[in-house]
N, CA, C and O atoms as CSV, one atom per row, in Angstrom:
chain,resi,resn,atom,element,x,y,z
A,1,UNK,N,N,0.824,-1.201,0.000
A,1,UNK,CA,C,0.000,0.000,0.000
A,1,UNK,C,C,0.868,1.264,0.000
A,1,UNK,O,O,0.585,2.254,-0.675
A,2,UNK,N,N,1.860,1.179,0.738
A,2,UNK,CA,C,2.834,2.510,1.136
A,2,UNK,C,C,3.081,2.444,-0.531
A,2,UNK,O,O,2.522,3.389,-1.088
A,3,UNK,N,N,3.854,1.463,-1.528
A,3,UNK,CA,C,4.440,1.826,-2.718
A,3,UNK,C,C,3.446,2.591,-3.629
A,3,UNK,O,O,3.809,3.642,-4.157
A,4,UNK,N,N,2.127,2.063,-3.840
A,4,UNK,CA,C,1.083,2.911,-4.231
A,4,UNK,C,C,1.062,4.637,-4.063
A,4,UNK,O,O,1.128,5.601,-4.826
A,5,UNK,N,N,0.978,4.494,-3.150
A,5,UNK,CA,C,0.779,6.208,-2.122
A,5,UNK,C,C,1.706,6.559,-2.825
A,5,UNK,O,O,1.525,7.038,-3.944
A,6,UNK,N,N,2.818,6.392,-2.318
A,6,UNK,CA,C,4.195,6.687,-2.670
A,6,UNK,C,C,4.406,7.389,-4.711
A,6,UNK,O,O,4.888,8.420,-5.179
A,7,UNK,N,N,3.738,6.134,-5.348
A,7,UNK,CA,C,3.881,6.316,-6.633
A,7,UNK,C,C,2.893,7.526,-7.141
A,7,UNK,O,O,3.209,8.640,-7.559
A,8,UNK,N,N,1.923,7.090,-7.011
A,8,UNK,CA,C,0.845,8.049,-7.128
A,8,UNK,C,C,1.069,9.795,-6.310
A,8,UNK,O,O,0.917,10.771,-7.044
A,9,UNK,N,N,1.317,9.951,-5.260
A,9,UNK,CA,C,1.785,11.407,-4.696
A,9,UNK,C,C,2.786,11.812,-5.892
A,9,UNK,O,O,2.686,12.792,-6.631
A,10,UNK,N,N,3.618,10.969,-5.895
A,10,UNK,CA,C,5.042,11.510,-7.012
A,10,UNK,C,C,4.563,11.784,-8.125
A,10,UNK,O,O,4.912,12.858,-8.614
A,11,UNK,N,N,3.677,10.974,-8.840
A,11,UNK,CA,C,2.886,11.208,-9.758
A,11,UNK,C,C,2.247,12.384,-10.143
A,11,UNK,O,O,2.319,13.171,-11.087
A,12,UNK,N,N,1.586,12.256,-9.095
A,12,UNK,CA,C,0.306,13.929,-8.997
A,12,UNK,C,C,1.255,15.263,-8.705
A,12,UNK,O,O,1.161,16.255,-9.428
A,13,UNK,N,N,2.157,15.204,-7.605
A,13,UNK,CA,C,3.573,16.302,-7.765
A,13,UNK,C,C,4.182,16.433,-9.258
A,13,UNK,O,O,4.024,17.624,-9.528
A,14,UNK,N,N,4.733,15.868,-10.244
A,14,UNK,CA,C,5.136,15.994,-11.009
A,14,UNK,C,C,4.661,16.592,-12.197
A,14,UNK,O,O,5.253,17.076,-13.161
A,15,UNK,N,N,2.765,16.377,-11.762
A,15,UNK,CA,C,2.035,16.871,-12.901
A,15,UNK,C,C,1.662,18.072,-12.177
A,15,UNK,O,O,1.773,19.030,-12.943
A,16,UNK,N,N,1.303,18.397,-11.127
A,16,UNK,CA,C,1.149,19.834,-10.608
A,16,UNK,C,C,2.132,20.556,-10.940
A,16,UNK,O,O,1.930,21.557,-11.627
A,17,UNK,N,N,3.359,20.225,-10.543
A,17,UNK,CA,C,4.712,20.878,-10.866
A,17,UNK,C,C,5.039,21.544,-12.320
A,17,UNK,O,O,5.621,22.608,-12.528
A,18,UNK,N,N,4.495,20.607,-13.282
A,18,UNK,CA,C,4.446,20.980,-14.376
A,18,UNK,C,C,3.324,21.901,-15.106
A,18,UNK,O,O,3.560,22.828,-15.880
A,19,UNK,N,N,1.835,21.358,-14.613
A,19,UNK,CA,C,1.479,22.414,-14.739
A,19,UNK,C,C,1.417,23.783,-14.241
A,19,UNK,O,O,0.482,24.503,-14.591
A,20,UNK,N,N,2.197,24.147,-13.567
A,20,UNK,CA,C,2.536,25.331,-12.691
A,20,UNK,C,C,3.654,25.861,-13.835
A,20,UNK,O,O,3.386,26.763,-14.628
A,21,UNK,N,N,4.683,25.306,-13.803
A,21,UNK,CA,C,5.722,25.866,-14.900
A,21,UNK,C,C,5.280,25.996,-16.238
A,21,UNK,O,O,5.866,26.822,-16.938
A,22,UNK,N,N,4.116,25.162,-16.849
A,22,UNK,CA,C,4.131,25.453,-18.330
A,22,UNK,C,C,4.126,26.718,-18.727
A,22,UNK,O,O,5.036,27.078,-19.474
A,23,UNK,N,N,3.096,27.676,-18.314
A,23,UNK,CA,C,2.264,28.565,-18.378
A,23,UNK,C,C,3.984,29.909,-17.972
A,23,UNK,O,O,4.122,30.969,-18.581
A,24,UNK,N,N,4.925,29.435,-16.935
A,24,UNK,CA,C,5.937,30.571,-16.737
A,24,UNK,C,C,7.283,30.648,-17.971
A,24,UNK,O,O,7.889,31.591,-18.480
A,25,UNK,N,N,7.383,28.795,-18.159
A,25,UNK,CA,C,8.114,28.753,-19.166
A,25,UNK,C,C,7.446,29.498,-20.959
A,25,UNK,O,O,8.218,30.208,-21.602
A,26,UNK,N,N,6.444,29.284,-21.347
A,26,UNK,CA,C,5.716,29.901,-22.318
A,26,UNK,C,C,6.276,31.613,-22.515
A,26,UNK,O,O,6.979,32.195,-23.341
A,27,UNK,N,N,5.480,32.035,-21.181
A,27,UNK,CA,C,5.708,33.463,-21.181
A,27,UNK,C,C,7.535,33.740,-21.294
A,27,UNK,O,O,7.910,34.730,-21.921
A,28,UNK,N,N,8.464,32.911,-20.723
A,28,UNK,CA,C,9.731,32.914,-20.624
A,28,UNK,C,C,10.180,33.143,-22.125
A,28,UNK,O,O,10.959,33.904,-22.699
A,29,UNK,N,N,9.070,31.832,-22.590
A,29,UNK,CA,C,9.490,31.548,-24.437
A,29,UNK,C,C,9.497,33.232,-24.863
A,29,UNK,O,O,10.375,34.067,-25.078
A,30,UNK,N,N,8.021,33.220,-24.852
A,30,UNK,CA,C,7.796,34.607,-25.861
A,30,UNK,C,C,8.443,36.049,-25.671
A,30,UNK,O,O,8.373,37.016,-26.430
A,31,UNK,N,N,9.297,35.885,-24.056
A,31,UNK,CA,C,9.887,37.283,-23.853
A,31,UNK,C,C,11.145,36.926,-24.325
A,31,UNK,O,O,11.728,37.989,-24.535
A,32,UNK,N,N,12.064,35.749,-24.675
A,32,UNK,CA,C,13.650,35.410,-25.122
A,32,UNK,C,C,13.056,35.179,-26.356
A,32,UNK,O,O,14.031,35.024,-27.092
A,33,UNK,N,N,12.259,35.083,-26.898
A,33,UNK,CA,C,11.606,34.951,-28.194
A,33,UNK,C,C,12.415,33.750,-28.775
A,33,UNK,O,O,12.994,33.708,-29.860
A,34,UNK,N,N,12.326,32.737,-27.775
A,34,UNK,CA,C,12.600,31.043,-27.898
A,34,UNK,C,C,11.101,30.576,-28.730
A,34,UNK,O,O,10.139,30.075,-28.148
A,35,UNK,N,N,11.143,30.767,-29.699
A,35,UNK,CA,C,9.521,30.615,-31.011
A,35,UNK,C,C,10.008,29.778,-32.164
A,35,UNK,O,O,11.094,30.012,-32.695
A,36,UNK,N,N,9.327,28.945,-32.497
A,36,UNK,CA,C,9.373,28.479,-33.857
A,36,UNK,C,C,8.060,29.095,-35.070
A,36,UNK,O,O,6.864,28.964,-35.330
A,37,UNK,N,N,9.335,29.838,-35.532
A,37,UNK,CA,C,8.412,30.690,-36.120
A,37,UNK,C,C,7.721,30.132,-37.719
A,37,UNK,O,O,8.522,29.615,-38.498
A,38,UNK,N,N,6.616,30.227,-38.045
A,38,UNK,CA,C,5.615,29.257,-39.431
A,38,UNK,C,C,7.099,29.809,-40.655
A,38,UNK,O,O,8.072,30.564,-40.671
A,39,UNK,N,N,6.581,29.091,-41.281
A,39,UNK,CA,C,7.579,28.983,-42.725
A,39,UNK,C,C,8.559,27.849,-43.116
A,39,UNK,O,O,8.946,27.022,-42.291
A,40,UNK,N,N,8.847,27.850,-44.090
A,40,UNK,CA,C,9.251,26.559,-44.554
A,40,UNK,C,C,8.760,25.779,-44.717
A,40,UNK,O,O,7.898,25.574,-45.572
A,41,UNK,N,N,9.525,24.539,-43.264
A,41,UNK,CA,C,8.800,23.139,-43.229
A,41,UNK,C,C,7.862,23.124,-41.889
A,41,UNK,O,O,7.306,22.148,-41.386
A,42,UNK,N,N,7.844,24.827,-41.350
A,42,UNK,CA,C,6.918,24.631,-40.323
A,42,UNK,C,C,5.768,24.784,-40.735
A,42,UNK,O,O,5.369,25.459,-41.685
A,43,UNK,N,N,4.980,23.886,-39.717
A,43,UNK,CA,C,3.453,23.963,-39.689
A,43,UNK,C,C,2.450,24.832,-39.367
A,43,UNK,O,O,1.432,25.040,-40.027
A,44,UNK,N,N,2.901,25.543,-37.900
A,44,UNK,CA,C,2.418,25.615,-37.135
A,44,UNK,C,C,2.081,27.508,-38.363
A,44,UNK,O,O,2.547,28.013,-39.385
A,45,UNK,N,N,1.029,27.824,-37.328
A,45,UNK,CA,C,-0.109,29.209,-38.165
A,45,UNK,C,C,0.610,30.416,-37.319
A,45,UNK,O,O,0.651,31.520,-37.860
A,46,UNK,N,N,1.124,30.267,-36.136
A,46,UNK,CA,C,1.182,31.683,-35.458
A,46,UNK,C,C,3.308,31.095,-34.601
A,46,UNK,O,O,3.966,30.055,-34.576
A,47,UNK,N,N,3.440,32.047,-34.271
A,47,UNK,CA,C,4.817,31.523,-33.533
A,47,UNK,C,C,4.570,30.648,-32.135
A,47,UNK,O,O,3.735,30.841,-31.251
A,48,UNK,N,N,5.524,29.689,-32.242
A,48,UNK,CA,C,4.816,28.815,-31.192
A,48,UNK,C,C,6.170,28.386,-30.130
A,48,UNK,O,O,7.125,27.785,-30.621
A,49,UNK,N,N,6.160,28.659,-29.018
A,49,UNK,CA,C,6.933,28.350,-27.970
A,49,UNK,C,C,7.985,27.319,-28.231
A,49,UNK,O,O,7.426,26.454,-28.906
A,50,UNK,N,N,8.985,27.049,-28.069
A,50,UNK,CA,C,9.581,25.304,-28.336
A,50,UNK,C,C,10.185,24.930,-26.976
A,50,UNK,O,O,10.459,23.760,-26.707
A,51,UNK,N,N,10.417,26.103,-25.988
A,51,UNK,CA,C,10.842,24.870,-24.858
A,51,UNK,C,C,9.867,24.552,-23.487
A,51,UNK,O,O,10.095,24.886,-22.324
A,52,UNK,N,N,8.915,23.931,-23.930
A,52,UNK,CA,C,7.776,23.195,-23.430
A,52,UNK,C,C,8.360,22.341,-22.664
A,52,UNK,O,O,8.355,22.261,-21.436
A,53,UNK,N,N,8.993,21.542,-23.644
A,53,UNK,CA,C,10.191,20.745,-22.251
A,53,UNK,C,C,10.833,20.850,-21.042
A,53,UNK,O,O,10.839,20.266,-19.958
A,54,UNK,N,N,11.345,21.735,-21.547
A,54,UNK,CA,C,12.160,22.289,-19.655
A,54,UNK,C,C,11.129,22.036,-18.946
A,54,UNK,O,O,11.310,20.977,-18.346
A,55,UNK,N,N,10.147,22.487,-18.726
A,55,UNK,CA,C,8.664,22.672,-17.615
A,55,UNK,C,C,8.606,21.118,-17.265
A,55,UNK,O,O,8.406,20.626,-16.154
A,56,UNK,N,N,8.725,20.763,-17.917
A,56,UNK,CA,C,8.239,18.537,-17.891
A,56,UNK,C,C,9.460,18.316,-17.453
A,56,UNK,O,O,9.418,17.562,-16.481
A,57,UNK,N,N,10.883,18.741,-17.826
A,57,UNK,CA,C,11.699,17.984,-17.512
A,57,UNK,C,C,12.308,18.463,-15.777
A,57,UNK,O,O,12.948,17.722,-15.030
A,58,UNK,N,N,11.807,20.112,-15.442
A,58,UNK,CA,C,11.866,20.644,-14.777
A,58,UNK,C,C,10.901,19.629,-13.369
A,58,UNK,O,O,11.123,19.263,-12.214
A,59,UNK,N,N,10.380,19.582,-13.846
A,59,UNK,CA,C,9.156,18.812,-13.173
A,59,UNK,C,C,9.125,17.324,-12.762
A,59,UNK,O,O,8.450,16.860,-11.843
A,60,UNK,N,N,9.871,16.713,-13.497
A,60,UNK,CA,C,10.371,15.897,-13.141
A,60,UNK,C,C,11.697,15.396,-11.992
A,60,UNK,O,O,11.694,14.583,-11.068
A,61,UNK,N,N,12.618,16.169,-12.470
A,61,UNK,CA,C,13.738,16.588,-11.759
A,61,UNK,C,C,13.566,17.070,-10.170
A,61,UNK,O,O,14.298,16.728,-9.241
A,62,UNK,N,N,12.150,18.149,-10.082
A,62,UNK,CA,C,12.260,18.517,-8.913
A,62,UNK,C,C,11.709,17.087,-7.906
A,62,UNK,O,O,12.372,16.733,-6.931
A,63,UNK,N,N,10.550,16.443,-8.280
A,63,UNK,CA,C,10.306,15.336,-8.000
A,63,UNK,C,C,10.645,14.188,-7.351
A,63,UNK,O,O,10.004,13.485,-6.570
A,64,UNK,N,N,12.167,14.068,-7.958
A,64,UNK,CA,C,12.736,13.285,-8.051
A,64,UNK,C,C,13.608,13.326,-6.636
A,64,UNK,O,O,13.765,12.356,-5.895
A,65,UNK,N,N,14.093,14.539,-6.442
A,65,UNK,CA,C,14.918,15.341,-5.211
A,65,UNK,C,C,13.849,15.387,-4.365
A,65,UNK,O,O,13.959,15.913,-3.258
């Protein structure tokens, strides 16, 4: 039962954690103007953030400690 708890708390921390950072890393993006901007072989319609990651990996990491 304890490993459950255990997994699941870490679980639910990691996704709170992250969603807490997405939203600071974003704004982080658009003020270092870290953007993948449309053209070429991009898809995307408007400029779009690219380090989404850090926040997840951020989030993970703290977790983990």
């Amino acid at each position: 039962m304890t490993v459950v708890v255990l997994f699941v708390g870490s679980t639910l921390l990691a996704f709170l954690l992250a969603l807490a950072a997405g939203p600071v890393v974003v704004a982080l993006s658009h003020r270092l103007e870290i953007l993948d901007v449309p053209g070429g072989r991009r898809i995307h319609l408007a400029p779009t953030p690219r380090a989404g990651g850090i926040a997840i990996a951020a989030a993970f990491g703290l977790t983990i400690l």
